[in-house]
C-alpha positions as a Markdown table, in Angstrom:
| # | Residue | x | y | z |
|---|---|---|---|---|
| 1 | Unk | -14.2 | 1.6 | -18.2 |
| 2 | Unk | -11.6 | -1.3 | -18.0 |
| 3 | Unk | -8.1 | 0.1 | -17.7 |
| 4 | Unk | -4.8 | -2.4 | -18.0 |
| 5 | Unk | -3.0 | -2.3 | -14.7 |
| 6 | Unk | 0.0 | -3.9 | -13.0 |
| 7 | Unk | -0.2 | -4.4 | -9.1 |
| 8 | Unk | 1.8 | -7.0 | -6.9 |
| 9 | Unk | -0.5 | -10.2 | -6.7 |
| 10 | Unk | -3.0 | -9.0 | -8.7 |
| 11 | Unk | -4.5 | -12.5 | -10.4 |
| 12 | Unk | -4.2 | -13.8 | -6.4 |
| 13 | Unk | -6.9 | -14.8 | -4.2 |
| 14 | Unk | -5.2 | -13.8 | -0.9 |
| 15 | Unk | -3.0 | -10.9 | -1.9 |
| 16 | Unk | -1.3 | -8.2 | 0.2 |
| 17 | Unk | -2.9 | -5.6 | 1.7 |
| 18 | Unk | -1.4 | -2.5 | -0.3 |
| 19 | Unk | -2.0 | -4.3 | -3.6 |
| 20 | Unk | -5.7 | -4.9 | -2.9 |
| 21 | Unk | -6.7 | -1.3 | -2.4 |
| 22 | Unk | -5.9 | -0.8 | -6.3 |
| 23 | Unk | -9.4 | -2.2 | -7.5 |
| 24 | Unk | -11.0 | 0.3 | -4.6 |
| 25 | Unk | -9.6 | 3.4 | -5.8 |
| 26 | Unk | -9.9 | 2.8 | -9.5 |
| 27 | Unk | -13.5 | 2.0 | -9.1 |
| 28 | Unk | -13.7 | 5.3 | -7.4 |
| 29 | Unk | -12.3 | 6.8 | -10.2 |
| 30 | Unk | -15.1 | 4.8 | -12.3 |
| 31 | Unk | -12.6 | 2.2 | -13.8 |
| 32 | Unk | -12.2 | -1.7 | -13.4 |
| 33 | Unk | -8.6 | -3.5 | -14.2 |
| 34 | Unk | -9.0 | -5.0 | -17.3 |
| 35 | Unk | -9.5 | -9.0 | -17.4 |
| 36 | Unk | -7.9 | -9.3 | -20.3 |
| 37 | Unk | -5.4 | -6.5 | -22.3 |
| 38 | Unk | -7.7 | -6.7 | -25.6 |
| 39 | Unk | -10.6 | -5.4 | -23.3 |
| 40 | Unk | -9.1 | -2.0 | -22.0 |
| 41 | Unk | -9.4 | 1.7 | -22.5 |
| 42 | Unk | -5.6 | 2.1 | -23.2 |
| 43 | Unk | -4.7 | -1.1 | -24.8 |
| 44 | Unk | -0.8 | -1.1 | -25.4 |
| 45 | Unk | -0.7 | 0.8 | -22.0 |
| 46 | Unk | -0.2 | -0.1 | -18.3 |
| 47 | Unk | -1.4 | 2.0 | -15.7 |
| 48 | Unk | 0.5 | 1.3 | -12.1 |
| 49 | Unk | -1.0 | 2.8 | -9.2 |
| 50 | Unk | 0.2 | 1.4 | -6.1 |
| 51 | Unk | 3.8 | -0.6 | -5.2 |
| 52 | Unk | 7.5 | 0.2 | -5.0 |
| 53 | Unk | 7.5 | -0.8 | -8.8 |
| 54 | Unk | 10.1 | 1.7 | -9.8 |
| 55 | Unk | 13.0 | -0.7 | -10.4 |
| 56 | Unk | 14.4 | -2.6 | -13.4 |
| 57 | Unk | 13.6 | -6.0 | -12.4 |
| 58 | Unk | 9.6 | -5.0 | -11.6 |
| 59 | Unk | 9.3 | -3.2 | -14.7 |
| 60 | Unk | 10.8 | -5.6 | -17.1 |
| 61 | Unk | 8.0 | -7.9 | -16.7 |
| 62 | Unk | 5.9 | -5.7 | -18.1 |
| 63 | Unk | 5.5 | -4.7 | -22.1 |
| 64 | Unk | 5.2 | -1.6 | -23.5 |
| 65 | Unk | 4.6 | 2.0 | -22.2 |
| 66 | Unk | 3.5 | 2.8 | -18.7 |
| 67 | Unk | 1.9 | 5.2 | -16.8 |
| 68 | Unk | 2.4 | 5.9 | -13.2 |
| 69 | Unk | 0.6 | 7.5 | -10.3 |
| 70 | Unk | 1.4 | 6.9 | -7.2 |
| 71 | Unk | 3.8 | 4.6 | -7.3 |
| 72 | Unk | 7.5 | 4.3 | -6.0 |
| 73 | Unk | 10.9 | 4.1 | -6.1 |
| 74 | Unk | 12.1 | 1.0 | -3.9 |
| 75 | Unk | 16.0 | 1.6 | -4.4 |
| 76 | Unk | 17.2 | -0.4 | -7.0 |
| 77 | Unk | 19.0 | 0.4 | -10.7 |
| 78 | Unk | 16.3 | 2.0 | -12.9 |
| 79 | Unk | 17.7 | 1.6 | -16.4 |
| 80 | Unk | 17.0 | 4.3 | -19.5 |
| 81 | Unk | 15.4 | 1.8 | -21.2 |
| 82 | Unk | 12.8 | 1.8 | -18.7 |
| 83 | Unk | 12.8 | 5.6 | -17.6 |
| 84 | Unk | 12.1 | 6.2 | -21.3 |
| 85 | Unk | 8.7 | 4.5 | -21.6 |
| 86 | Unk | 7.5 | 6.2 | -18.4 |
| 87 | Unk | 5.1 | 8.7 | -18.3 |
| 88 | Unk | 4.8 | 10.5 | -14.6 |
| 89 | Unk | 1.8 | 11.8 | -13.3 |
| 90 | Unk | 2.0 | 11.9 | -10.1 |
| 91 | Unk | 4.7 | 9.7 | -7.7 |
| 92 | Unk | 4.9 | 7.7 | -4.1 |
| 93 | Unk | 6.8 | 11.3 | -1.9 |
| 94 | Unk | 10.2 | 12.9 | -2.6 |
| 95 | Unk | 12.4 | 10.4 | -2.4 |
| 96 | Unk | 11.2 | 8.9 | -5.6 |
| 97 | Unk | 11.1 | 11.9 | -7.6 |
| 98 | Unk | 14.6 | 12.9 | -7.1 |
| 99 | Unk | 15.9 | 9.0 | -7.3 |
| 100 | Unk | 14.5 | 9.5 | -10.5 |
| 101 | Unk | 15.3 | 13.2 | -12.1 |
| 102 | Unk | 11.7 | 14.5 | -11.8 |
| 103 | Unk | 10.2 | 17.7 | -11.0 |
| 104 | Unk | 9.6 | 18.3 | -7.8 |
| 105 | Unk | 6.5 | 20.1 | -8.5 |
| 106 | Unk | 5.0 | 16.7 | -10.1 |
| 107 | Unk | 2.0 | 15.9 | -7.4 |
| 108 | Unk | 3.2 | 13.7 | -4.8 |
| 109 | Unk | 1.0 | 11.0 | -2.6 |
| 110 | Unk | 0.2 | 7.7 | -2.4 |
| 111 | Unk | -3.6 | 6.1 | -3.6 |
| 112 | Unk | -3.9 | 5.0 | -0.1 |
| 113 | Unk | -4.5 | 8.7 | 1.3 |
| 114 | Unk | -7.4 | 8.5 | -1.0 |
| 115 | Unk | -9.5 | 5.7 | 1.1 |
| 116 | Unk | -11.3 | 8.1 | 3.7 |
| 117 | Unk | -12.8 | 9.5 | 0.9 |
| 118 | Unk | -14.0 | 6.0 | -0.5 |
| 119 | Unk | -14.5 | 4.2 | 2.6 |
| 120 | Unk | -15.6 | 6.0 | 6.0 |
| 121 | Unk | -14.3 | 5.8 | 8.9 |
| 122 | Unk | -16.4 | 3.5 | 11.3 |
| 123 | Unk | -18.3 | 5.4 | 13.7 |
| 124 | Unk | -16.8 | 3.9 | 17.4 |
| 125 | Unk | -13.4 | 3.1 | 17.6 |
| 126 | Unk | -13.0 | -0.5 | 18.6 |
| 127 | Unk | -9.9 | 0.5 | 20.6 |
| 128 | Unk | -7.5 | -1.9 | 20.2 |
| 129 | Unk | -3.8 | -1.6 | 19.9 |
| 130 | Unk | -2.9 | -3.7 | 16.8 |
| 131 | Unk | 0.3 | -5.2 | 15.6 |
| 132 | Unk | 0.4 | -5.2 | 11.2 |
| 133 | Unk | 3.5 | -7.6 | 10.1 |
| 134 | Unk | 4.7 | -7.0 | 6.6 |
| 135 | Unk | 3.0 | -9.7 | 4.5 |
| 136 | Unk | 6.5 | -11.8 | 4.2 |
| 137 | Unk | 7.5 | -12.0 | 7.9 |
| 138 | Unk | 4.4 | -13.4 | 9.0 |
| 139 | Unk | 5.9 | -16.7 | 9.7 |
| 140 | Unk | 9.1 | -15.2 | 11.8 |
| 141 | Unk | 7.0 | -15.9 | 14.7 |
| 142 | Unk | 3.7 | -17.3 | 16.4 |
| 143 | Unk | 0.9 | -15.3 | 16.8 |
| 144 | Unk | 1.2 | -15.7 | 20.9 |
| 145 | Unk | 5.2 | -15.1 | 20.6 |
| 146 | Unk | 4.3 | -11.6 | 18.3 |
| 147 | Unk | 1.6 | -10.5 | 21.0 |
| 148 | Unk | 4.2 | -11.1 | 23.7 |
| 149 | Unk | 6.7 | -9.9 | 22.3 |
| 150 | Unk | 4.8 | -6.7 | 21.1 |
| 151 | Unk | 2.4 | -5.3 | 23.8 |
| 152 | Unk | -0.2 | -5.5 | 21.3 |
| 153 | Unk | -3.7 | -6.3 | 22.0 |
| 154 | Unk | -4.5 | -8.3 | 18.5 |
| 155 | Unk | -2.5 | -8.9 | 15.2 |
| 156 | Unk | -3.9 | -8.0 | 12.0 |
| 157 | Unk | -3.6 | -10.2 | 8.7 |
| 158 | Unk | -1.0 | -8.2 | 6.3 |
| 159 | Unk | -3.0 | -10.9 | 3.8 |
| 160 | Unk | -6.8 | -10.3 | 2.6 |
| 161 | Unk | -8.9 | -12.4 | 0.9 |
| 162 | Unk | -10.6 | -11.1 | -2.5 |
| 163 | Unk | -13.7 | -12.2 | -3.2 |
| 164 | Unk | -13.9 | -12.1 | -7.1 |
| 165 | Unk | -12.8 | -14.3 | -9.7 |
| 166 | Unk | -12.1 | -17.7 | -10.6 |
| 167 | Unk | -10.5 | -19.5 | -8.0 |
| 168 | Unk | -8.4 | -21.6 | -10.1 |
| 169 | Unk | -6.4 | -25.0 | -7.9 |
| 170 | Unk | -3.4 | -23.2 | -8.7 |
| 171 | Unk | -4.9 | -20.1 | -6.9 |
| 172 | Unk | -6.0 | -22.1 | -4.0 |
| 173 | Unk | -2.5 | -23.8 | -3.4 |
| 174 | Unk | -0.8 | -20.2 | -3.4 |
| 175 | Unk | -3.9 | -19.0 | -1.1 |
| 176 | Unk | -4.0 | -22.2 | 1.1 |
| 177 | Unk | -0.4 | -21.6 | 1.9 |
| 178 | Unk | 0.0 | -17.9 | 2.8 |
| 179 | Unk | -3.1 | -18.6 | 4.8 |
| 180 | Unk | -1.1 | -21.5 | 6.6 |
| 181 | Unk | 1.9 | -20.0 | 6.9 |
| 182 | Unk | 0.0 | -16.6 | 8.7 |
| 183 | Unk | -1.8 | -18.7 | 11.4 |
| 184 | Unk | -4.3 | -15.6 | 11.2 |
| 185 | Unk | -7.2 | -15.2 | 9.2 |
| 186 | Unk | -6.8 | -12.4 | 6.6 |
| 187 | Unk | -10.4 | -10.6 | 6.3 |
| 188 | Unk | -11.7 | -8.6 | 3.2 |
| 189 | Unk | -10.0 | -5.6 | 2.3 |
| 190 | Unk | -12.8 | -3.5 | 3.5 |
| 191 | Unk | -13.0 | -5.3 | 6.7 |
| 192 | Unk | -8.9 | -4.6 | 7.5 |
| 193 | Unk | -9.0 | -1.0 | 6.3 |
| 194 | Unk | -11.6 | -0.3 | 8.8 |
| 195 | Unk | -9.9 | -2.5 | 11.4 |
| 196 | Unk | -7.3 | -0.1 | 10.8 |
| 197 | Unk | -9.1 | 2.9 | 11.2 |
| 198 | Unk | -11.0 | 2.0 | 14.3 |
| 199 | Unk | -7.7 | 1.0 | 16.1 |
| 200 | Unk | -6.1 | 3.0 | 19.2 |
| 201 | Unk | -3.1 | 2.3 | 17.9 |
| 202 | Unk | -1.1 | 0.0 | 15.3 |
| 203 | Unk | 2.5 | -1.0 | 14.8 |
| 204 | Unk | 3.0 | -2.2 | 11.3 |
| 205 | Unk | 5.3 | -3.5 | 9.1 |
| 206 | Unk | 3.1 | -2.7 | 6.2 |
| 207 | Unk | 3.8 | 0.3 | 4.3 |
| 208 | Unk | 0.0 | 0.8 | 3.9 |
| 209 | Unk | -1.0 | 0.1 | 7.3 |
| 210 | Unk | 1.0 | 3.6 | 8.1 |
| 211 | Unk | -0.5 | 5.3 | 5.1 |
| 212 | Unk | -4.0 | 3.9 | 5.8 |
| 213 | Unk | -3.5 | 4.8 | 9.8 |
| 214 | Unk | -1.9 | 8.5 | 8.5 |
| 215 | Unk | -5.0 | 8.9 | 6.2 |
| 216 | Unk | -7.9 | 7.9 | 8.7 |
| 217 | Unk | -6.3 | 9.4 | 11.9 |
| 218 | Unk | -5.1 | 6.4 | 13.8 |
| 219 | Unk | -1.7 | 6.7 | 15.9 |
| 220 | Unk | 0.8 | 4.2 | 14.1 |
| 221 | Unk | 4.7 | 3.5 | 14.3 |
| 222 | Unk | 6.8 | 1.3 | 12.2 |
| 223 | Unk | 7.5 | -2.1 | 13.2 |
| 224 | Unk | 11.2 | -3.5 | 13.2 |
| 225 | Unk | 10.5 | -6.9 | 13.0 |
| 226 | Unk | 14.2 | -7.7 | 12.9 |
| 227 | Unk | 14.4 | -6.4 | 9.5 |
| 228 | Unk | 12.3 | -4.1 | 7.4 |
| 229 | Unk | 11.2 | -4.3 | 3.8 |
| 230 | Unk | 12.8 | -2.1 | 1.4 |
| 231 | Unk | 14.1 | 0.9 | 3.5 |
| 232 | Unk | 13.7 | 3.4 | 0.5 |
| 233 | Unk | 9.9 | 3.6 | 0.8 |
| 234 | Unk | 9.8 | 3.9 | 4.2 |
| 235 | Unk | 12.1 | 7.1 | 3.6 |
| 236 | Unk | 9.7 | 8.1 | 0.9 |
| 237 | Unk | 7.1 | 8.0 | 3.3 |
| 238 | Unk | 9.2 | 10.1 | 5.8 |
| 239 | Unk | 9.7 | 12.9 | 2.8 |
| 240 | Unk | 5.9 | 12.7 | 2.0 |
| 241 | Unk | 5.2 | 13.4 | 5.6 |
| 242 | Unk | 7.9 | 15.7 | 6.5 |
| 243 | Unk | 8.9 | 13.4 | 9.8 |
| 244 | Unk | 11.5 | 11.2 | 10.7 |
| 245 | Unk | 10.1 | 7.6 | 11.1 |
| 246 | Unk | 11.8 | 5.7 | 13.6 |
| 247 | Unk | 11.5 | 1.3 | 14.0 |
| 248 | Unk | 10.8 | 0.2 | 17.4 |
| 249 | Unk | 9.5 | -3.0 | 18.5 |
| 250 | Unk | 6.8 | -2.5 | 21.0 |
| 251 | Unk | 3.9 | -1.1 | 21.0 |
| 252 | Unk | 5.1 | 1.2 | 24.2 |
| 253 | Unk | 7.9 | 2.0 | 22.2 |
| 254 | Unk | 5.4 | 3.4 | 19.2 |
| 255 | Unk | 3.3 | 4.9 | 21.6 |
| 256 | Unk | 6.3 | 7.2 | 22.5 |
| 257 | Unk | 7.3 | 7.8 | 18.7 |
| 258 | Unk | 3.8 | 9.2 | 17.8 |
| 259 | Unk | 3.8 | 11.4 | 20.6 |
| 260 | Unk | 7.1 | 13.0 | 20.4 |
| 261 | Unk | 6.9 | 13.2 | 16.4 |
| 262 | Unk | 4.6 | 11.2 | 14.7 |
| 263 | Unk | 1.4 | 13.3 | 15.3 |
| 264 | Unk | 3.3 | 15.6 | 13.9 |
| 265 | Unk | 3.3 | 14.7 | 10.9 |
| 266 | Unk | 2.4 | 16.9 | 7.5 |
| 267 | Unk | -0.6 | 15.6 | 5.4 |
| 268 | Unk | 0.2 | 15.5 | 1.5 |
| 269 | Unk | -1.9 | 17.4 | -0.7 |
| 270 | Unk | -4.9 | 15.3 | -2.3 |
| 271 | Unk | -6.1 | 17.6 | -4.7 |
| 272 | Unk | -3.4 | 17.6 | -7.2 |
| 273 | Unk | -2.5 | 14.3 | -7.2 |
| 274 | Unk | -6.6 | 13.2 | -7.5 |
| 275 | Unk | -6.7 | 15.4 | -10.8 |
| 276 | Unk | -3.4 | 13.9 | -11.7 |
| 277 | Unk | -5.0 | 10.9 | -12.4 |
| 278 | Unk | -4.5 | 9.8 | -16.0 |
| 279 | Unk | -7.5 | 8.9 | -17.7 |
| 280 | Unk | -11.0 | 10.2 | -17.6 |
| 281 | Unk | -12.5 | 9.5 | -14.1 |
| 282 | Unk | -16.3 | 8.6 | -14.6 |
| 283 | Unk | -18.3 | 9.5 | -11.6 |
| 284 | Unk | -15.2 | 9.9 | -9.3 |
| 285 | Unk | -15.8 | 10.5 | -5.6 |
């Protein structure tokens, strides 16, 4: 069943590592984002599922009601006009729900906790301790600077490289430069989430590199690359988790985090929020 949905990058053909595990986990659910609005099970609707979309300026680009699941707040204004064609069934952690007035007993996780169940884990370890930059600071440094500067054995690509639909020229301009500009070669989204999950240890500046690494096991700490993407969902995560998450800039450093509290941390419950999901899931795993 085709489904309209709203995700960061979506029509791209090298898009952001969060924003490409929405396809995964709504084909788990038996669903496929719509290719065109006239084409989908709730025309007139959009379903988010993944994102710090919870802000005026992401949600005025898109028309008409919305549902959400998963999704969260990313600290910005969130006007009436845009609460009130909302429906919530299930958010990002905490943080969100009380930014935003809701019950605290809605279901609370984020899709990516969802992905051991839809993509095993590998069955060796690789071992390596990786370094995950947040998709826009990939040109702060070189790749050799970043290792150095890190500890880490190998950086992974915050970018990955889908492998449907019409590559347009205007698609490969936007694609040709983030690829340029990364001076590392994203893989398939399949590929990096089990890169991820083989890993001895990752310090990422992705968002979903931590809830991929929480999800499949992997030791992980947050990476201040002198500066950090929206701080609010990084304290969303914290709420989901029930830790504090601290930014350190080595790999020694997050070593030393995840022992002293990040192995610590508090799963979020799965079943709720999976039968929160709003629409009929066909053949859901």
């Amino acid at each position: 069943m085709y489904l309209n949905c709203h995700y960061w990058g979506r029509d791209a053909f090298v898009l952001n590592l969060g924003d490409s595990l929405v396809p995964l986990i709504l084909r788990a659910f038996g669903h496929d984002c719509a290719p065109r609005p006239e084409a989908a099970a709730n025309a007139g609707r959009t379903l988010l599922v993944i994102g710090s979309l919870l802000d005026d300026a992401d949600l005025d680009r898109i028309a008409g009601p919305i549902d959400v699941w998963g999704c969260g707040w990313r600290g910005g204004s969130v006007s009436d006009r845009n609460l009130d064609r909302l429906t919530f069934h299930g958010v990002r952690g905490p943080l969100t729900a009380r930014a935003l007035g809701l019950s605290g007993t809605l279901p609370q996780s984020d899709p990516g906790f969802l992905l051991p169940a839809i993509l095993p884990p590998p069955a060796m370890r690789h071992g390596l301790r990786l370094v995950l930059p947040h998709c826009l600071r990939v040109r702060t440094q070189l790749p050799a600077e970043r290792l150095a500067a890190t500890g880490a054995d190998a950086i992974l690509s915050p970018w990955v490289v889908r492998r449907q639909g019409r590559l347009t020229s205007a698609k490969l301009q936007q694609a040709a430069g983030r690829l340029l500009s990364a001076a590392i070669w994203p893989r398939g989204v399949e590929s990096s989430v089990r890169t991820l999950a083989g890993a001895r240890f990752v310090l990422t500046g992705s968002l979903h590199g931590a809830i991929l690494c929480q999800a499949y096991g992997t030791p992980w700490a947050a990476y201040a690359d002198d500066g950090i993407d929206a701080p609010a969902k990084w304290q969303d995560l914290a709420a989901l988790l029930d830790i504090d998450i601290a930014l350190v800039r080595t790999v020694g450093a997050g070593e030393a985090w995840w022992d002293r509290t990040g192995q610590w941390a508090r799963p979020p419950e799965l079943e709720p929020f999976r039968a929160a999901f709003p629409y009929r899931q066909e053949g859901a795993r």
